[in-house]
C-alpha positions as CSV (number, residue, x, y, z in Angstrom):
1,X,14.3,-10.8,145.3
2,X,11.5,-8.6,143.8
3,X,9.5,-6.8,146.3
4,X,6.0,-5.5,146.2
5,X,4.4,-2.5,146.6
6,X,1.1,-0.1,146.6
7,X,-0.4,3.0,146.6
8,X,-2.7,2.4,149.3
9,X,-0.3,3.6,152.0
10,X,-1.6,7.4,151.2
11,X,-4.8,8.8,150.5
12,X,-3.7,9.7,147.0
13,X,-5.8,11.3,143.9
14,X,-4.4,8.9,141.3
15,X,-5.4,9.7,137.7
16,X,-5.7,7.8,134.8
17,X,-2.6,6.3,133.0
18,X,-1.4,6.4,129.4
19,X,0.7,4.9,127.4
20,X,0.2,2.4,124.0
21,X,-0.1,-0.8,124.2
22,X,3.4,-2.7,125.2
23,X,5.3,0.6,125.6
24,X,7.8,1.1,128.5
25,X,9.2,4.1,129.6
26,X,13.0,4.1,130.8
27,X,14.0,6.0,133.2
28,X,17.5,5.9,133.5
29,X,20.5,8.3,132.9
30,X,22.2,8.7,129.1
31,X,25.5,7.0,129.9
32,X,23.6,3.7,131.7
33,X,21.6,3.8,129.1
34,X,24.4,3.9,126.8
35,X,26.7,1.0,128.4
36,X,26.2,-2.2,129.3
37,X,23.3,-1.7,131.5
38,X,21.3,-0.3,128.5
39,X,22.6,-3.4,126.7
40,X,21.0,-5.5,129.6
41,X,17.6,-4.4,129.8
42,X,17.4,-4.5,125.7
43,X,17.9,-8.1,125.6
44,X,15.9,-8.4,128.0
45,X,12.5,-6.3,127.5
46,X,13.4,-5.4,123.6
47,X,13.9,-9.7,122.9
48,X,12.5,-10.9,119.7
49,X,8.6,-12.1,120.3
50,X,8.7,-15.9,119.3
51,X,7.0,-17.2,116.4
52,X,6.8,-14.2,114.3
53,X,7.6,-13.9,110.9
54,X,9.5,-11.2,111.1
55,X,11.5,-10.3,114.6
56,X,9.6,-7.5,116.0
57,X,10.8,-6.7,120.0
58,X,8.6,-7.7,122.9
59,X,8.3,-4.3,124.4
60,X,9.0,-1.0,122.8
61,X,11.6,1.1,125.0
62,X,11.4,4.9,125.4
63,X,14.0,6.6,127.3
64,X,14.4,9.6,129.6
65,X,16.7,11.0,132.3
66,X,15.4,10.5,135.6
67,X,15.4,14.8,136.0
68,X,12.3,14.6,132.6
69,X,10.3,11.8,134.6
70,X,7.8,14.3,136.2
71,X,4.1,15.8,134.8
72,X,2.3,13.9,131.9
73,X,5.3,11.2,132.0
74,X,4.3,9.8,135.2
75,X,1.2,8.8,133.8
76,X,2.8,6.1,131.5
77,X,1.1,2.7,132.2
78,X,4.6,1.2,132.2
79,X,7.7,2.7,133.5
80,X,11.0,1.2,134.9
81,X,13.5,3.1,136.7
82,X,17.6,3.0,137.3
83,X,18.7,4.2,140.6
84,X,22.4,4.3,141.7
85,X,22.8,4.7,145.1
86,X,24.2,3.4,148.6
87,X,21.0,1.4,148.9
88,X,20.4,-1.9,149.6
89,X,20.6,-3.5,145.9
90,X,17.1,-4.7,144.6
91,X,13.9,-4.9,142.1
92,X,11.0,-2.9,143.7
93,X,7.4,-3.5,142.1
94,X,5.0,-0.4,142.3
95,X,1.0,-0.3,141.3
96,X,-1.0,2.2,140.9
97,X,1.3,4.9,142.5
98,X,1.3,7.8,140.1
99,X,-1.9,6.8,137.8
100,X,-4.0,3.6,137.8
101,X,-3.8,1.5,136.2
102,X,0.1,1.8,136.7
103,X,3.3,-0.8,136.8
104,X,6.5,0.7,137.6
105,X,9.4,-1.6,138.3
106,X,12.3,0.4,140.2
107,X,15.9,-1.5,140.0
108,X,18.7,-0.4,142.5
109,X,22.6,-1.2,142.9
110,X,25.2,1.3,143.7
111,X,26.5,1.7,140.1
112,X,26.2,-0.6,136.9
113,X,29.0,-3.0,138.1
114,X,28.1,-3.0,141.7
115,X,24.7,-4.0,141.8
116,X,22.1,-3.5,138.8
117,X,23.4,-5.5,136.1
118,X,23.1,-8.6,138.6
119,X,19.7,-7.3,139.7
120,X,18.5,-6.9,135.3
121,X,20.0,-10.7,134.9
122,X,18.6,-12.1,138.1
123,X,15.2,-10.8,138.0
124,X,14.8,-10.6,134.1
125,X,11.9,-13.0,133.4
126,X,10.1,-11.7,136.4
127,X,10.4,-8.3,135.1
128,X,9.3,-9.3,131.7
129,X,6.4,-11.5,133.1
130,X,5.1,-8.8,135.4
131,X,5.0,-6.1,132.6
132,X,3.5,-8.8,130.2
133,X,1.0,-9.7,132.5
134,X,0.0,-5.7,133.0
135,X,-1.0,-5.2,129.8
136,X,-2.6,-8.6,129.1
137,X,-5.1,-7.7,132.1
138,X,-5.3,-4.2,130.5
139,X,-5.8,-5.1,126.9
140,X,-8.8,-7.9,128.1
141,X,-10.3,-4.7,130.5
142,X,-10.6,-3.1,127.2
143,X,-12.2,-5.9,125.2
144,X,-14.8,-6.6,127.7
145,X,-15.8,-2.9,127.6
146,X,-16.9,-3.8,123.7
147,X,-17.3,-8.3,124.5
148,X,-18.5,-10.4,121.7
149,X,-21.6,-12.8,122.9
150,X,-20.1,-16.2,123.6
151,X,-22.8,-18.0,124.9
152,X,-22.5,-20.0,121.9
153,X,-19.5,-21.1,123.3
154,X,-19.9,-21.6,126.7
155,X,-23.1,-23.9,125.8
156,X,-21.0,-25.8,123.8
157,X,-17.6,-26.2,125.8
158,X,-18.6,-24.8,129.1
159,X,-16.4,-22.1,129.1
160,X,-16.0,-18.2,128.8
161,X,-13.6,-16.2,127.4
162,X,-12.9,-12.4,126.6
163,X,-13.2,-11.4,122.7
164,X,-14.3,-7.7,121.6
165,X,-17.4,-7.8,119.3
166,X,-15.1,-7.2,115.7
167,X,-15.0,-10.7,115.8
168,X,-17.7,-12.6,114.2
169,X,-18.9,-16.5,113.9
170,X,-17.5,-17.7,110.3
171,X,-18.7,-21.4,110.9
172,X,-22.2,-21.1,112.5
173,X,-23.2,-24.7,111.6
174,X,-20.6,-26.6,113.0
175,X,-21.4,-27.0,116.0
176,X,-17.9,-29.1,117.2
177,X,-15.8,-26.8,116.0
178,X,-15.8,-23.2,116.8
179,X,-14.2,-19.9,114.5
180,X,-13.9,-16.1,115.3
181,X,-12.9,-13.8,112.9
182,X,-11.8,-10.4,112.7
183,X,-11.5,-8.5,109.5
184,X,-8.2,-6.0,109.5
185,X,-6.5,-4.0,107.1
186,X,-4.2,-6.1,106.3
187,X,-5.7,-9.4,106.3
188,X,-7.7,-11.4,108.8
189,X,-7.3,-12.6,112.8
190,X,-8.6,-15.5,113.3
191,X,-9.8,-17.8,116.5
192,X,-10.5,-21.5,116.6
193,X,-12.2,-23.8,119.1
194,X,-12.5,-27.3,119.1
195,X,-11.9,-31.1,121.3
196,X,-9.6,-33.7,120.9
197,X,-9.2,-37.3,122.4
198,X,-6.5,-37.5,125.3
199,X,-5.1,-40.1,123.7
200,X,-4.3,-38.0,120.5
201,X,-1.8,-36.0,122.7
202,X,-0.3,-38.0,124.8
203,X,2.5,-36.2,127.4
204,X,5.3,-37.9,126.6
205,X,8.5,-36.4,124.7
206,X,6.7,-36.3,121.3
207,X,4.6,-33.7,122.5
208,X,5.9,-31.2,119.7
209,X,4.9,-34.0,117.0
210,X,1.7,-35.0,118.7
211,X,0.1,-31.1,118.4
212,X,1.3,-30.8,115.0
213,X,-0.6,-33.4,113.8
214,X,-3.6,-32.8,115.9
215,X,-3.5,-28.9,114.6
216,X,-2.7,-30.3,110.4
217,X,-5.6,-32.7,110.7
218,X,-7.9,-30.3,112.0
219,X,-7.1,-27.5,110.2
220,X,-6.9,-29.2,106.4
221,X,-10.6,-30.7,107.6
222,X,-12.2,-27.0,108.5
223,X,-9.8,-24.6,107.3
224,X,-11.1,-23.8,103.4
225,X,-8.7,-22.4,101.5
226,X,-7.9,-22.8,97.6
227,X,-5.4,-25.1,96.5
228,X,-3.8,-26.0,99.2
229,X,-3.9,-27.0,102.7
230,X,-3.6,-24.9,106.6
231,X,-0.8,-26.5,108.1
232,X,2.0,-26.3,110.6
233,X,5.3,-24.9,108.8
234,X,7.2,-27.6,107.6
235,X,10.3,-25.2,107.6
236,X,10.6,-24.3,111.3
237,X,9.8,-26.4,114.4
238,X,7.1,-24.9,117.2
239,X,7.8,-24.1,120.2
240,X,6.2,-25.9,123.1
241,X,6.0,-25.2,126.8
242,X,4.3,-26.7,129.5
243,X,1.9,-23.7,131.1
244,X,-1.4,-23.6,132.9
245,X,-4.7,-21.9,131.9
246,X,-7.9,-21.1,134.6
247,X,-5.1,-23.5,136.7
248,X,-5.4,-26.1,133.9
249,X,-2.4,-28.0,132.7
250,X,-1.9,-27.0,129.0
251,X,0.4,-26.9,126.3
252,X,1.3,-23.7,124.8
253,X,3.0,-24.1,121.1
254,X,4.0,-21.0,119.3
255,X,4.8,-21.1,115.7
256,X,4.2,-20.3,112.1
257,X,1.1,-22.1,109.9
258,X,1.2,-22.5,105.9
259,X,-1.1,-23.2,103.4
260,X,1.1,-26.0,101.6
261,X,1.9,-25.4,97.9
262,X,1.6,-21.4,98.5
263,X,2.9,-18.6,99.6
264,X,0.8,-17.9,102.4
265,X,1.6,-17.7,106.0
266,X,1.9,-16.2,109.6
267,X,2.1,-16.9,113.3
268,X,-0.1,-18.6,115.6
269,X,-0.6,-19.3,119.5
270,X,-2.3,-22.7,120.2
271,X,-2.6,-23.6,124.0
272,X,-3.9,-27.6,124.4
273,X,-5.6,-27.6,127.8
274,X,-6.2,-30.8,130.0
275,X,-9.8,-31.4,130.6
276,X,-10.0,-33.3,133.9
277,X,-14.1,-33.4,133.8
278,X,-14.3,-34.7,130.5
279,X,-10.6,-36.2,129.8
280,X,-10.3,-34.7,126.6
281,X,-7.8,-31.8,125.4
282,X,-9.9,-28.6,124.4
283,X,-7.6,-27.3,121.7
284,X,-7.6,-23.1,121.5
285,X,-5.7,-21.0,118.7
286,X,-5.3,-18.0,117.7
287,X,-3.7,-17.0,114.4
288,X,-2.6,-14.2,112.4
289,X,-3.0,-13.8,107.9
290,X,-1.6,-10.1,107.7
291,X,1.8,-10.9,105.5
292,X,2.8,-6.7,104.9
293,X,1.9,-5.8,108.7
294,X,3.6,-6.0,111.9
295,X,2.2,-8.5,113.7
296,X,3.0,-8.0,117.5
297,X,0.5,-6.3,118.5
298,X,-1.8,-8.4,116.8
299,X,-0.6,-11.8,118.3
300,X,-0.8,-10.0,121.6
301,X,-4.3,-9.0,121.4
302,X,-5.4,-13.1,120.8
303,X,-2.9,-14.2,123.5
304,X,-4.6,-12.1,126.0
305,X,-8.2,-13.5,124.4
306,X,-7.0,-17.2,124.4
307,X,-5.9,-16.7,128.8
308,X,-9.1,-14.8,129.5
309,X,-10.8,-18.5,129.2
310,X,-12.4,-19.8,131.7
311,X,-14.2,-23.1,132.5
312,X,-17.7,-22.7,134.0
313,X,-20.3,-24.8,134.8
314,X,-22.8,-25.5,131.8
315,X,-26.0,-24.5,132.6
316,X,-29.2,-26.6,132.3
């Protein structure tokens, strides 16, 4: 059992945090670190992302000993702490309690056989989710300081979402089908927007197939590119869980695109999302062209775009 916890307790000056995006300091002693407790929160937090090209690790892990967590290193935005003591074992879940804003996640067992391993294993997705979501509220805080216009959008589809203004309109005149882009240095970021029947995906176990060819179809129609066509990769199957977004039922398919007949490709996040009002899919995706970069932090940045949407009424 995780449990929760505050900083409103105590009237506390809390300062601003710090820390890069999808960093987490450890604070745990050398030898843990070292043994098979160390072991057990790399697989956990350090885990390949999915879809990628090349593995990069969810979360990257700093480490200190629990004497060096004091000063400037309290401010990290993430931190999760080892404690071995006679304590009740157990996964406590600060905010905000030594900068804001804060997540510190503090495991307990009385040594790395008697408790904490068992607390990592049992706890692990929470932990991962908790410190995912963290920085996916943090990164859209950011973005909305600097927000793209989307009225466009919201007239269009009746919904909002959060995009920082480096993205730009490249299809202006269609007016069915909706693309952002954002120029980097190593290539492009990309955003698309459309509707599909919901007969075209139906939920049944062919799901995997059914987005595939709804995402092929679309994206050889309005993706131009030169001899070729933007499709799924043929070479590796997408992954596909159920999820929700704004407490819609939705697909959520990670996986690599291709323009067929070249060597050009890179990951993408589609999530197909269950329109009640109009029973229709509305299909968002964000993808990645950056082949000589790393891309996690990239792929992170249009995951936490693509769940900032939001479904609002259209106005008259």
């Amino acid at each position: 059992m995780i449990t929760l916890t505050g900083c409103n307790d105590a009237p506390v000056i809390v300062t601003d945090s710090a820390g890069r995006m999808n960093d987490i300091l450890l604070v745990i002693d050398n030898d843990l670190w070292e043994n098979e407790v160390g072991d057990s929160i790399r697989q956990i937090l350090a885990a390949p992302v999915d879809g990628l090209v090349r593995e990069e690790p969810q979360f990257s892990l700093n480490q200190i000993e629990p004497d060096s967590f004091a000063g400037l290193l309290m401010k990290n935005r993430n931190y999760l702490k080892v404690e071995t003591s006679n304590k009740e074992p157990g996964v406590t879940v600060t905010t905000g309690l030594y900068a804001n804003p804060q997540t510190g996640v503090i495991i307990r067992g009385k040594d790395a056989a008697g408790g904490v391993i068992e607390q990592i294993i049992t706890n692990a997705q929470q932990i991962k989710t908790i410190f995912n979501d963290g920085e996916i509220k943090e990164k859209q805080r950011l973005m909305k300081k600097v927000g793209l216009n989307v009225d466009q959008i919201k007239e269009r589809f009746g919904i909002e979402l959060i995009a920082p203004r480096s993205y730009r309109y490249a299809a202006p005149d269609d007016k069915d089908f909706f693309w952002l882009r954002r120029n980097i240095k190593e290539g492009t970021m990309d955003i698309m927007i459309y509707e599909v029947d919901r007969d075209k995906i139906p939920q049944d176990s062919n799901v995997v197939a059914s987005i595939t060819k709804v995402r092929d179809s679309v994206g050889s129609l309005k993706v131009p590119v030169d001899n070729g066509e933007f499709i799924t990769e043929r070479a590796f199957s997408p992954y596909v869980n159920e999820s929700q977004v704004d407490g819609k039922f939705a697909y959520e398919t990670k996986g690599l695109w291709e323009v067929s007949g070249q060597f050009m490709s890179g990951p993408f996040l589609n999530y197909a999302i269950y329109n009640e009002e109009k029973n229709n899919w509305l299909i968002i995706e964000g993808y990645i062209f950056a082949p000589s970069a790393k891309q996690r932090n990239y792929l992170f940045e249009l995951e936490s775009i693509l769940k900032s949407l939001k479904f609002v009424e259209k106005e008259d």
